[in-house]
C-alpha positions in Angstrom: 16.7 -19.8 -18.6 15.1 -18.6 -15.7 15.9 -16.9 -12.9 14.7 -18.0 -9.3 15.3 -17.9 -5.9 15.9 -20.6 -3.4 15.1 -19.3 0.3 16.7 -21.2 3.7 17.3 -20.9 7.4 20.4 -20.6 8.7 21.6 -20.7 12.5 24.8 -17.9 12.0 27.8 -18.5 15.3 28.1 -15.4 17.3 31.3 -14.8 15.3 29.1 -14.8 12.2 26.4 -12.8 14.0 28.1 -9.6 15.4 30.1 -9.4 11.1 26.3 -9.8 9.3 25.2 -7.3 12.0 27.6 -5.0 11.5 27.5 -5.6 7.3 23.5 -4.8 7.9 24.0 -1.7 9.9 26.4 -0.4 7.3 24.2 -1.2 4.5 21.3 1.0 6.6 23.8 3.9 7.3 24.9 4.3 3.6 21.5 4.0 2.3 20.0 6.4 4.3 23.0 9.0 3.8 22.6 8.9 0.1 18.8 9.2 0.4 19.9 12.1 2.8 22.4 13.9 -0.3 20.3 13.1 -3.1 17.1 14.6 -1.3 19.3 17.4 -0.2 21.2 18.0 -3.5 17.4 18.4 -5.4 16.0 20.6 -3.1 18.7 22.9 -2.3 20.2 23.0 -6.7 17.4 21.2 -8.1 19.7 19.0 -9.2 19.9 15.2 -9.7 22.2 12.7 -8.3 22.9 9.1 -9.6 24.8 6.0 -8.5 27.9 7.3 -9.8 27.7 9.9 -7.8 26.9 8.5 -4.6 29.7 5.7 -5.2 32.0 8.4 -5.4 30.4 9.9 -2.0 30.8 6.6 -0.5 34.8 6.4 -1.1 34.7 9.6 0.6 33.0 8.7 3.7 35.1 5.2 4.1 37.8 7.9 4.3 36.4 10.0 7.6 37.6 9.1 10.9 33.8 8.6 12.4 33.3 6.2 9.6 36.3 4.0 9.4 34.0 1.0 10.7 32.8 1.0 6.9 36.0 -0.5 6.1 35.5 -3.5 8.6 32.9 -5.2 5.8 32.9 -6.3 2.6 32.3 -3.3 0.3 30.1 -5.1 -2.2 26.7 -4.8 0.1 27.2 -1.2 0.5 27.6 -0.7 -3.1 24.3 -2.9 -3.8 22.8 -0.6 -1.4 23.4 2.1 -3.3 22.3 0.2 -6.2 19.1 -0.4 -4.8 18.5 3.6 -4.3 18.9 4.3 -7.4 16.0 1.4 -8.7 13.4 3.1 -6.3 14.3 6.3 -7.7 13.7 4.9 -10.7 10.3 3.2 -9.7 9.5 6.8 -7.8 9.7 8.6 -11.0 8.5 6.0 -13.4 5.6 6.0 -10.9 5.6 3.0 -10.0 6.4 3.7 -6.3 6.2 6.4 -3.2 9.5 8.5 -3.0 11.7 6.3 -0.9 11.8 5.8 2.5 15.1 5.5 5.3 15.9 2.1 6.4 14.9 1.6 10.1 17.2 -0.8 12.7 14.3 -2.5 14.0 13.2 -3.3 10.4 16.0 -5.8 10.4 17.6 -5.4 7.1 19.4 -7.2 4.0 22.9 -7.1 2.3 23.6 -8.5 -1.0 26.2 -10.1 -1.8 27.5 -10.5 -5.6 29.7 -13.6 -6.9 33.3 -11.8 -6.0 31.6 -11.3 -2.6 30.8 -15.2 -2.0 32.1 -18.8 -3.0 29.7 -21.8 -3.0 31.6 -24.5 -3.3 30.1 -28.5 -2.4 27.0 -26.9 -0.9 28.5 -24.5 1.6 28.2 -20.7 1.0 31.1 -18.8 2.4 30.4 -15.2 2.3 33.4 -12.0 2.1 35.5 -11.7 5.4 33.8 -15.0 7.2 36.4 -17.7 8.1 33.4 -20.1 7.9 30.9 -21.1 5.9 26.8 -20.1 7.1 24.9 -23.5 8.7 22.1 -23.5 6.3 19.1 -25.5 6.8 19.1 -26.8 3.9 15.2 -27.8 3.5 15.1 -28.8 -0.1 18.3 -29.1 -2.7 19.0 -27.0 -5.3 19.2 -28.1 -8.9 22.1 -29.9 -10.3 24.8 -28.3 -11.6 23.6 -24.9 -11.3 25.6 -22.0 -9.0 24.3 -19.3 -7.0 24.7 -15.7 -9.2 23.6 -13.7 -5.8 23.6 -14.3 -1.9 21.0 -12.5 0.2 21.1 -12.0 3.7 18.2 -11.1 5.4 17.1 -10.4 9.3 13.8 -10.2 9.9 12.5 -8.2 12.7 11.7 -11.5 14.5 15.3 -12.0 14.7 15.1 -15.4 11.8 18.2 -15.2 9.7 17.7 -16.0 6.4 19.4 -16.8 3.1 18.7 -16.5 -0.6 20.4 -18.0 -3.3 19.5 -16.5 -6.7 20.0 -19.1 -9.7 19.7 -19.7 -13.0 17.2 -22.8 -14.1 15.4 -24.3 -16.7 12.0 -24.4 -16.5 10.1 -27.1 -18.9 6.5 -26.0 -19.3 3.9 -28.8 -18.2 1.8 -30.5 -20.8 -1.6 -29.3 -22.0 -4.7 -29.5 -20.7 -8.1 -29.3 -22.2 -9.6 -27.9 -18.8 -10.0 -24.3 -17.8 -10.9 -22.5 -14.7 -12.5 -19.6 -13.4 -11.5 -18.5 -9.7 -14.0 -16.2 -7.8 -12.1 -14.7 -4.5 -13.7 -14.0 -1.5 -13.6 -13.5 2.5 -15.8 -16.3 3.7 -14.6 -18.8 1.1 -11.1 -17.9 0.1 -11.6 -19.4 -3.3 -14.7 -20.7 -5.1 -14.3 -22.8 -8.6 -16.2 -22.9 -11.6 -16.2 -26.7 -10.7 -18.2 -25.8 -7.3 -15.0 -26.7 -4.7 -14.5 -23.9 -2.2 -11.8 -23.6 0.0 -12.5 -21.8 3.3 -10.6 -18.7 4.3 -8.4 -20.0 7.4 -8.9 -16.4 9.1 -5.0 -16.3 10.8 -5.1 -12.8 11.6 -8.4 -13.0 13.6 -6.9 -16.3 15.4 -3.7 -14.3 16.4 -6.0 -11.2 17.0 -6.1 -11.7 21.2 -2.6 -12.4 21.4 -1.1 -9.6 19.1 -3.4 -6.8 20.9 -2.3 -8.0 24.5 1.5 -8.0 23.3 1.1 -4.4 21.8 -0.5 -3.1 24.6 2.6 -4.3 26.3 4.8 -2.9 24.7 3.2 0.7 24.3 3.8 0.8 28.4 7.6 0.2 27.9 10.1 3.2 28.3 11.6 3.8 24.7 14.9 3.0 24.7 15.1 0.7 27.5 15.9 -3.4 27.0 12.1 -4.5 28.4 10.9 -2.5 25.2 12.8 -4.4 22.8 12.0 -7.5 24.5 8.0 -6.5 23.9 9.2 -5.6 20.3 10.6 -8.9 19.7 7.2 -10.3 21.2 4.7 -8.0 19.0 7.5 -9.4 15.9 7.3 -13.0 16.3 3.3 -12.9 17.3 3.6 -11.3 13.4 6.2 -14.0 12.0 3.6 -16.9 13.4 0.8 -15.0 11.3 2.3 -14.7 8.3 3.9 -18.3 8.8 0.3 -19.4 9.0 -0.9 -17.2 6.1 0.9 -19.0 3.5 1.5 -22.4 5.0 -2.0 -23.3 5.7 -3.4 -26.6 4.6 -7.3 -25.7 2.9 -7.8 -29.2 1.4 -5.6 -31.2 4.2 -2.4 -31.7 2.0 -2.7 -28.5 -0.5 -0.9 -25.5 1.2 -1.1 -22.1 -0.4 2.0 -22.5 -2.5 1.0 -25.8 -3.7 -2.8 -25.1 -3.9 -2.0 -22.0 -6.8 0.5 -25.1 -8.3 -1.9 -27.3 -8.4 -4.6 -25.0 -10.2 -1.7 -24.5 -12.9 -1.0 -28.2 -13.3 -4.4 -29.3 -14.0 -5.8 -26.5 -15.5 -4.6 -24.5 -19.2 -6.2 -21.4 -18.6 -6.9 -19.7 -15.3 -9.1 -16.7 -15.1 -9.8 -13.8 -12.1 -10.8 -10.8 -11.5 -8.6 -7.8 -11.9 -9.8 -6.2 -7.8 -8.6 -2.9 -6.7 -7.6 -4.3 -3.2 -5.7 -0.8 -2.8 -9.4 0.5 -3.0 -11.3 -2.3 -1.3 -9.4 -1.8 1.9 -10.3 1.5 2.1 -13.5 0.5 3.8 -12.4 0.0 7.3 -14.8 -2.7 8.2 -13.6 -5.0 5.8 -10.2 -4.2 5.4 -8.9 -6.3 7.5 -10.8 -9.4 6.4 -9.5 -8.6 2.9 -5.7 -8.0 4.2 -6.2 -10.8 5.7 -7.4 -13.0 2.6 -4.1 -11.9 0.8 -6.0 -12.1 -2.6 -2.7 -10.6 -4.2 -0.3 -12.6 -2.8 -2.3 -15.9 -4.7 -2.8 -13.7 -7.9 0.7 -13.1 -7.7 2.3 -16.5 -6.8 -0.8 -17.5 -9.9 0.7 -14.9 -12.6 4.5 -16.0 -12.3 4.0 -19.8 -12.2 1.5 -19.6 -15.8 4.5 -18.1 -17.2 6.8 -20.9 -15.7 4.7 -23.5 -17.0 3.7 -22.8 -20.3 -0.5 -21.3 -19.2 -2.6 -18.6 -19.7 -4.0 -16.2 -16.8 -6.7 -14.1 -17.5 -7.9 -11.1 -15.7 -11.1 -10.4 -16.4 -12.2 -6.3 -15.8 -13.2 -5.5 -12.4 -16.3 -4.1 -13.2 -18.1 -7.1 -14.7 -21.1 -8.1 -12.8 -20.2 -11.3 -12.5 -22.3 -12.0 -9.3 -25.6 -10.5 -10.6 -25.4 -12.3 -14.1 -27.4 -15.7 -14.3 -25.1 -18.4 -15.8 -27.7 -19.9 -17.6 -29.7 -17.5 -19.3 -27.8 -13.9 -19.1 -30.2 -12.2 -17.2 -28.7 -9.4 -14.9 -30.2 -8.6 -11.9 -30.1 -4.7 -10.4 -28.9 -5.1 -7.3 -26.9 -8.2 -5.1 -26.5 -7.0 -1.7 -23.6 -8.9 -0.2 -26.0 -11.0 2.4 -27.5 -12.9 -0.3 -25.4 -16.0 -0.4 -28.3 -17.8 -2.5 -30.8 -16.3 -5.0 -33.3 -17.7 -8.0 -32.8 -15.8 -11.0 -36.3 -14.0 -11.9 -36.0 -14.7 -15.5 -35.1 -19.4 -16.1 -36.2 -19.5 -12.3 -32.5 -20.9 -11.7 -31.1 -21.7 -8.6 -27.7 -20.0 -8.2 -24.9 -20.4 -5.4 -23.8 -16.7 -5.3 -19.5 -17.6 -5.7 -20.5 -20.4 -7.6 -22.5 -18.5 -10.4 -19.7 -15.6 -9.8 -16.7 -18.0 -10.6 -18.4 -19.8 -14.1 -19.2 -16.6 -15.1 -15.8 -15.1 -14.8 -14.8 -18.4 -16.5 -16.7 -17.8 -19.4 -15.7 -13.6 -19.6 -12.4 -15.6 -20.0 -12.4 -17.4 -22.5 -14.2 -14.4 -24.4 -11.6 -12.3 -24.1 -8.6 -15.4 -24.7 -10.2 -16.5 -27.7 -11.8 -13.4 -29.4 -10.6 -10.4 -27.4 -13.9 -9.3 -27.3 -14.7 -6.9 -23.9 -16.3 -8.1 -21.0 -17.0 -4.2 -19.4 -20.8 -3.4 -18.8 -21.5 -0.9 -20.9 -23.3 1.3 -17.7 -19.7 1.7 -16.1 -17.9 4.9 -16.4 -14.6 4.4 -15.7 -11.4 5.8 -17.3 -10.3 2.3 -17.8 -12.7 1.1 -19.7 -11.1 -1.9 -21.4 -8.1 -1.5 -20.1 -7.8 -5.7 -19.9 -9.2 -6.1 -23.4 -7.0 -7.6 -25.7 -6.6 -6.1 -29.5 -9.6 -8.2 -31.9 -8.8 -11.5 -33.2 -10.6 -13.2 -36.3 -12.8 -16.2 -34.7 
């Protein structure tokens, strides 16, 4: 069994409104005041502080006068909350995250709500202390026979209400496929193929680009504090909503969109292999770090790495640091240097004609399969960093 997520709409009443908004603000507040204690506690005892602790905390602040109103909502997001402090503490010293930061209002916000907290009963989802159930927009049906383990309300800063149901499906892996594929990301072209298709980077944030600086420059003239700046906030949010909307609902062949374009790699191909990039390091050179934010090359490694293992493929990542742009497909040869303005070159060696993504994608295909098949290592033997053959697989007889 697998566990995934269905996300919807929903339209809330202003009954249903003014209770989420008040479950979300306490969810904030008690968030924040453990991150306030546990900071606190370490720096003034050097001690640590878990979620027992903070639960505890929490019984004693639904007790205080000033915080009665905690009492008003269901308890269960406010212990989630806390919950959730205690993971990114746990990514923070695991090192797998920045120390964690305080929940801000205008972020909009999430409660969770566990299966005492909800019933879902003939497709309606009535959550703690609502008389009714939430009008979902129900945009596509959820499996047969399966219920909801978690409900997730979120508010976006847009103001959209959203709501996501957390179930538990089976997943049957897709048949096999003799073909394999090598993906070479880009700016220009979004992706390029080892077959030779390309798909052109739609560019949303550069469309939007006008729009968003006029709004912001709006709103930086507003008086903080006052309801014309929240106005020009909600503005400067929903410019944002409209590119993001875009980002991943835009159509590169006419009917493939970027959900169903990485599907539709996994469905016809067996094995899938990129590059593993460093975008944390790439955008650290300001004149293309907004092209490559923009490209969202994790986001379609991402949404590439979870459906492989849904559906029975392979996705290899192939170590940053090949030259796969400077290699000749056909003969080997590596060229010294491949400024990024040469889109077509002639290799000096077979005198073969190479499309620079093109070239760049077959060979990452074939690194590949190299390291699939044999685990041998793709790394240039020139390159000097620490991880040297860090995506190398132990050696298999071949």
């Amino acid at each position: 069994m697998t566990q995934k997520a269905f996300k919807y709409r929903f339209y809330p009443t202003p009954e249903q409104e003014q209770l989420l908004r008040k479950t979300l603000g306490c969810t904030r507040l008690v968030y924040n005041r453990a991150l306030v204690a546990r900071t606190q506690c370490w720096y003034s005892r050097q001690e640590r502080i878990g979620y027992k602790q903070t639960s505890a905390m929490l019984t004693d602040w639904k007790k205080e006068p000033e915080l009665a109103f905690l009492n008003e909502v269901s308890c269960v997001p406010l212990q989630q909350g806390l919950r959730h402090l205690q993971q990114a503490f746990s990514n923070f010293f695991a090192g797998r995250a920045k120390y964690p930061n305080f929940k801000k209002k205008r972020n909009g916000g999430s409660a969770e709500f566990t299966k005492s907290a909800f019933r879902y009963k003939d497709g309606n989802v009535s959550l703690a202390k609502c008389s009714e159930p939430l009008p979902i927009r129900w945009s596509r049906k959820l499996p047969n026979g399966v219920i909801p383990s978690t409900v997730t309300v979120s508010l976006t800063p847009s103001g959209r209400w959203h709501v996501s149901l957390l179930v538990d499906v089976e997943i049957k892996p897709l048949p096999k496929k003799a073909k394999n594929v090598g993906i070479d990301l880009g700016i220009t072209n979004l992706i390029t193929t080892s077959d030779g298709d390309k798909i052109a980077n739609p560019k949303t944030f550069k469309a939007k680009y006008q729009r968003l600086r006029k709004a912001q420059k709006a709103l930086s003239r507003k008086q903080k504090g006052s309801c014309n700046r929240e106005k020009a906030r909600l503005n400067v949010a929903r410019i944002h909503a409209q590119i993001v909307d875009a980002r991943t609902d835009f159509l590169p062949f006419g009917t493939l969109r970027e959900q169903k374009l990485t599907t539709q790699l996994i469905r016809d191909n067996q094995v899938i292999v990129v590059e593993d990039l460093a975008v944390k390091n790439m955008v650290k050179n300001h004149k293309l770090a907004n092209a490559i934010s923009d490209a969202s090359w994790s986001e379609m490694v991402r949404q590439l790495k979870y459906k492989s293992e849904w559906y029975g493929r392979e996705l290899v990542k192939i170590d940053r640091w090949f030259p796969s742009s400077k290699r000749c497909s056909h003969c080997g040869h590596i060229v010294e240097k491949m400024p990024l303005n040469i889109r077509q070159w002639e290799c000096p060696e077979c005198s073969a004609e190479h499309d620079r993504d093109i070239n760049a994608s077959v060979n990452i295909l074939a690194a590949g399969l190299a390291v699939s098949v044999c685990g041998a290592t793709v790394r240039p033997e020139q390159s000097k960093s620490a991880r040297a053959g860090a995506m190398k697989q132990k050696p298999k007889l071949c």
